[in-house]
N, C-alpha and C positions, 0 to 999 in steps of 0.2 A: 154849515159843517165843513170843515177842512180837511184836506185829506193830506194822512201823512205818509209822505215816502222813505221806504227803508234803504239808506244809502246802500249803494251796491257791492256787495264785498268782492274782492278779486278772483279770480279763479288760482287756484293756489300752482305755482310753478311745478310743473313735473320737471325729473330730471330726465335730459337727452339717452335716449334709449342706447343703452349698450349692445354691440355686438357680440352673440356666444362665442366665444372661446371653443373654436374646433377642438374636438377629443381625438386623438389618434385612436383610431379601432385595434385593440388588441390581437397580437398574431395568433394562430389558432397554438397549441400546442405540438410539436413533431409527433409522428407519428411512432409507435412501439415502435418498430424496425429501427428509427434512426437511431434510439437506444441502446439497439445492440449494436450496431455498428460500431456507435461511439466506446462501445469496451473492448473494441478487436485493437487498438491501438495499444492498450492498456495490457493484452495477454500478449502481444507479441512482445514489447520490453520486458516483461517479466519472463515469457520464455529465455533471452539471453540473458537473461539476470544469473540462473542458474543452469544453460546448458555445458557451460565449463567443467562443471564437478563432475564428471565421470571421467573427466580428458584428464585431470591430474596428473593420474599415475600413466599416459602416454607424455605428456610434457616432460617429467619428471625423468624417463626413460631416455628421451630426445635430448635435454637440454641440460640432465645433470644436476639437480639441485636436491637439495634435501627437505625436508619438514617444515624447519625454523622458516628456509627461505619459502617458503608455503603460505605461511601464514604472512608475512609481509607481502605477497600477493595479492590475499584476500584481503587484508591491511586498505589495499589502493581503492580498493570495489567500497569498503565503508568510508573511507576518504570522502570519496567521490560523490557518494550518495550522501550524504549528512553537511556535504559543502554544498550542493546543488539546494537541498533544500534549505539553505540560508537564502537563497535569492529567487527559485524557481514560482513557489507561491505567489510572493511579490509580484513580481513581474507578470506572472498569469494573470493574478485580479487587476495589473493595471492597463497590461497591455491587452490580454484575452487569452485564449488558451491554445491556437493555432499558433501563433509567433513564439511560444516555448515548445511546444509539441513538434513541428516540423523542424526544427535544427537537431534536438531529441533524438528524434529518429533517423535523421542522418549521420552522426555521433555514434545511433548503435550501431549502419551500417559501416563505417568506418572503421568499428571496434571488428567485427565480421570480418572483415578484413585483415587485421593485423591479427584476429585470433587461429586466422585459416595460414599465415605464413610467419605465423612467429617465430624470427630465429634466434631471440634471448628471454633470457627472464626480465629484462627490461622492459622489451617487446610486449610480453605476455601482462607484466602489469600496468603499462600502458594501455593496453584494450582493457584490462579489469578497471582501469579509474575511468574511462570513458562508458562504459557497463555502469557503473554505479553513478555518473553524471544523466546517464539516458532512463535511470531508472528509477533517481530524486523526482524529475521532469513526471514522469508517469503518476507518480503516486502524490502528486500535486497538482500537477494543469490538468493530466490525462484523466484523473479520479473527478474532478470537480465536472471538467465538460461533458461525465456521463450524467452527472446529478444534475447541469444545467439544463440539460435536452429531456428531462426527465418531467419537468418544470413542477417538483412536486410532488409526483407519484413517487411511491416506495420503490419503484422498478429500480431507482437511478442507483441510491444507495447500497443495491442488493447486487445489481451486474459490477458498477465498481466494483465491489468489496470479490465478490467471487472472478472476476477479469485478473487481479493481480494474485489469489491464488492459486486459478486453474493454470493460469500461464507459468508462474512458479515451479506447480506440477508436471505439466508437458516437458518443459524443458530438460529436465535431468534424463527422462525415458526415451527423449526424442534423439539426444545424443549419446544414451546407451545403445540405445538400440542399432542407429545409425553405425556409430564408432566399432561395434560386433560384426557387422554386416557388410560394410559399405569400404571400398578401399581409401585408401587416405582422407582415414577417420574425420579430423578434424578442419578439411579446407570442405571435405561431403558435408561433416553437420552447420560448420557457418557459411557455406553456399547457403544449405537449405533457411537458413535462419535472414541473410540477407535478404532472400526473398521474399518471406513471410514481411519483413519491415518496409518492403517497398510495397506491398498491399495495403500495411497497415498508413502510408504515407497519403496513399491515396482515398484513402475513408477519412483522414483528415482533410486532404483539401476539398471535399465534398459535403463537409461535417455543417449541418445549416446552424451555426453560431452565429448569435448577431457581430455587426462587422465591430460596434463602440464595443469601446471598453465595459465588460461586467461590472455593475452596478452603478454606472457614472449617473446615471440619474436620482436614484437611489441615496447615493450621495449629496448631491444637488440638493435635496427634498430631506436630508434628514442632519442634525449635529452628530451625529455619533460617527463622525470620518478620522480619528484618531489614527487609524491603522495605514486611513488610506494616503497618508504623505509621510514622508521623513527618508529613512535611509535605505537601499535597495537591499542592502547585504546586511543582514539582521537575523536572529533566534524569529523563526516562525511562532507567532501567538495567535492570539484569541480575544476578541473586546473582552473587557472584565466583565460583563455581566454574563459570559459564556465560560470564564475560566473552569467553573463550577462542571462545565459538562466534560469539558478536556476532560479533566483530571479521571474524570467517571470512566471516557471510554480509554484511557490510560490503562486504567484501574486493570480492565481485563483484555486490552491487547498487547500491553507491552511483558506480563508474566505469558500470553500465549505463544508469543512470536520466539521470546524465548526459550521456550519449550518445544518450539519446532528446530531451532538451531541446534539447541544439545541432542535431538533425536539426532537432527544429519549427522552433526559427525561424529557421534558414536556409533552410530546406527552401522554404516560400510564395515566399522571392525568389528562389530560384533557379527554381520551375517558370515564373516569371513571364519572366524571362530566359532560358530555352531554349521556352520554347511560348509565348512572347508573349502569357498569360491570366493574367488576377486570378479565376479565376472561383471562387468561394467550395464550390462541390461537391467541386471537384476540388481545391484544397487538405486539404478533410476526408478525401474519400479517400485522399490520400497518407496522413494520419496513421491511419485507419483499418487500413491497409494496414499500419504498424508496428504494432500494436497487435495485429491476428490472427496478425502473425509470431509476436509475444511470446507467444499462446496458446498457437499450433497446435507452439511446441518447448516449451511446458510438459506439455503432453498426451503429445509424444512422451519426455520424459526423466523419465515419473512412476515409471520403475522404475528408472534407474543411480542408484547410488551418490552421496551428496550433492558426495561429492568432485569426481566427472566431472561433475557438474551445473553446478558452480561454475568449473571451469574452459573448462566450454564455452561459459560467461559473461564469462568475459576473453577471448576468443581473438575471438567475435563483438565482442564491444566493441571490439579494438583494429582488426579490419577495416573494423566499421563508421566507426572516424573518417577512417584511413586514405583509404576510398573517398571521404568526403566535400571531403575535403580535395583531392584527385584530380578531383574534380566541379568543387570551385571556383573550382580552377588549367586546367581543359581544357573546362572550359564542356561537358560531354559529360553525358546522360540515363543513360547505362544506368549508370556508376558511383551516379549520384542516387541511382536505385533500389534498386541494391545496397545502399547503405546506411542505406538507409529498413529492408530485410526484416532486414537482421545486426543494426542500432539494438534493433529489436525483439528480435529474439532476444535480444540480449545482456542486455535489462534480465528480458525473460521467465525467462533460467533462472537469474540471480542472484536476482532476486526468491525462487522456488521455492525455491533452493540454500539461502536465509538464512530464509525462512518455514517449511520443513522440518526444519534442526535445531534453528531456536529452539522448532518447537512438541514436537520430540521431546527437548529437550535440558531445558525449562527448565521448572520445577513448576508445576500448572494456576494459580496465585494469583498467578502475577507473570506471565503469558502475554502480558497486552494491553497491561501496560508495556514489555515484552521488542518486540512489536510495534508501539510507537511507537518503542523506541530506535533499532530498525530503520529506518523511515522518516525517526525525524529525522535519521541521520545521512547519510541519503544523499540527501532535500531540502532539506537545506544544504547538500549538495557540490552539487546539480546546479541550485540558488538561486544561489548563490556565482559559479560559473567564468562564465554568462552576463552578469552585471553586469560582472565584470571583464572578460569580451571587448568587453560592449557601449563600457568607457571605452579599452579597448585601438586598437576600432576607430577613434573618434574621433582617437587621438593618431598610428596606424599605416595607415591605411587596412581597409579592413573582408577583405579577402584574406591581408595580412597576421595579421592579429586572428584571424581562423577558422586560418587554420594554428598557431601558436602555442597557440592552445584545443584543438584537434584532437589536436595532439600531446599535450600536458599528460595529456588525457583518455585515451588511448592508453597513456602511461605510468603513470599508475594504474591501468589494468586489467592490466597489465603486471605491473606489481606486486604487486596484488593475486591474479591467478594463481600465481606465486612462492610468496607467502603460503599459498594454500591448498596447492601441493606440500609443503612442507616440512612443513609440520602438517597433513598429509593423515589422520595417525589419530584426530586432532578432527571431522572429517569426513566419516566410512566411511559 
């Protein structure tokens, strides 16, 4: 018997063992605190954004000018702010948020300066365009690097959004009060104002922001980089698959924002015609007073649904014109005030409504452009319908002109509530 052998089959080739691929360990997240720090930057430009408006009628006194030349004043401040946010976004998501934030804030201090020895109207609207250059900056790099440090949490979207209108607020009361009190009004309030930006300068250079660029990797790792090359000086957008949310928080911050504009300046002549005072404290306060409204329903709507947020933003917007309107047809106080606190609200929770899903909606590398398109498009509505009322008033009388604006404003948030029902699941 023979014996058969089973030829030997080979051992089959393994392939040459691969090295793992080190994982970087991810950083922990900052801690709450750094959070709020990072909104102290953000309420100190907004405080000079508006601590001017009580000083008017001293400039005015000082330097001779009239109304018309008033408004080409404030002309320079929307200049400024609606030109900055052609490039500031940009530049934040490419370069990061400290390289736009810190010249910002030197910009404001220099404004501080020329607003404390202004000796022409030249003068005065050269710091009002440098004011609205340091305040595009804010509400683009400043708004995003709270959301960044945020990494997430609802905190980020929430202190943003309440940073630029508590600071908003401060300001106007800060330099009433000052201006009443303090001898040479206006070098007392922008000392004090300078200082506040040199604090705020230093919680930026301490701000723990990664050094790269926002989202370069991000980038690296994904096609959808349309946004992130081309031209520096551009209309702030949105990827198209985000347009859909803009428009939403649109919807109800650009009828609130303008509905805090026509309270201000209607608002000083009418205290002056039911309480017989120009007195510059008490003007700040009224708009102080909107301003805390606009916080204190941010605080409270940090947990509904963006949806109900946003609608609870058109419903105060359209009461708030409503009442105004009501104010300046029956000469009566307490509608005033009504809608001084709905004004506030209504800009407070569209603000949030549109800062919240842009930051939960839209990829961290186009965030602080997402957050200028946001502003610009609702400081050009609320830029816009004041000019037009102001030529309205002229041609109609100024009751007529405020009604007419009133409504308008009323009908966009009108509108824009609609907007947000229908496409309510863009918005959950």
């Amino acid at each position: 018997m023979t014996e058969t052998r089973t030829p030997a089959v080979p051992a089959p080739r393994t392939a040459p063992a691969t090295r793992p691929v080190p994982v970087a360990p991810t950083a922990p997240p900052p801690p709450v605190r750094e959070i709020w720090f990072a909104a102290w930057p953000v309420v100190a430009l907004f405080i000079l954004s508006n601590a001017a408006m009580p000083l008017y009628g001293v400039w005015q006194h000082q330097l001779g000018f009239g109304s018309g030349t008033l408004t080409l004043v404030y002309a320079a401040y929307v200049v400024g702010l609606l030109g900055t946010l052609l490039v500031a976004g940009v530049a934040s998501d490419r370069l990061g948020r400290k390289p736009v934030l810190v010249p910002a804030l030197l910009l404001g201090i220099v404004a501080c300066l020329v607003y404390a020895t202004a000796p022409s109207v030249a003068a005065l609207a050269a710091a009002r365009l440098l004011t609205g250059i340091a305040t595009g900056a804010a509400v683009s790099a400043g708004m995003a690097a709270v959301t960044d440090l945020a990494a997430g949490r609802t905190l980020g979207p929430l202190l943003a959004s309440t940073g630029m209108v508590l600071g908003a607020g401060i300001g106007p009361v800060l330099a009433g009060v000052l201006s009443e009190t303090a001898p040479a009004p206006t070098v007392t309030v922008f000392g004090v104002e300078a200082v506040l930006l040199a604090t705020a300068l230093a919680v930026v250079a301490r701000m723990p922001l990664p050094r790269s660029r926002p989202g370069r990797d991000a980038r690296a790792a994904s096609p959808a980089t349309a946004g992130s090359s081309g031209s520096w000086v551009r209309l702030p957008a949105v990827p198209r698959a985000n347009r859909r949310h803009l428009a939403l928080g649109l919807a109800g911050f650009a009828p609130g924002i303008s509905a805090t504009a026509f309270v201000l300046s209607l608002g000083p002549s009418l205290l002056t015609g039911l309480l017989g005072t120009a007195n510059r404290a008490l003007a700040g306060g009224m708009a102080l007073a909107m301003f805390l409204s606009a916080t204190g329903v941010q605080f409270a709507l940090r947990r509904p649904a963006v949806r109900t947020v946003l609608l609870v933003s058109g419903a105060a917007t359209v009461s708030a014109t409503l009442a105004l309107v009501t104010a300046i047809h029956t000469g009566a106080l307490a509608p005033l005030l009504a809608s001084v606190v709905l004004a506030g609200a209504g800009q407070g929770a569209g603000q949030l409504g549109g800062l919240t899903l842009l930051s939960r909606e839209v990829p961290a590398h186009r965030r602080a452009e997402a957050n200028a398109a946001l502003n610009a498009g609702g400081y050009l509505l609320a830029g816009a319908l004041p000019v037009a009322d102001g030529y309205l008033s002229d041609a109609l009388g100024l009751p007529t002109a405020a009604t007419l604006f009133g409504l308008a404003v009323a009908a966009l948030a009108a509108a824009g509530a609609a907007l947000v029902t229908l496409r309510g699941r863009d918005a959950r």
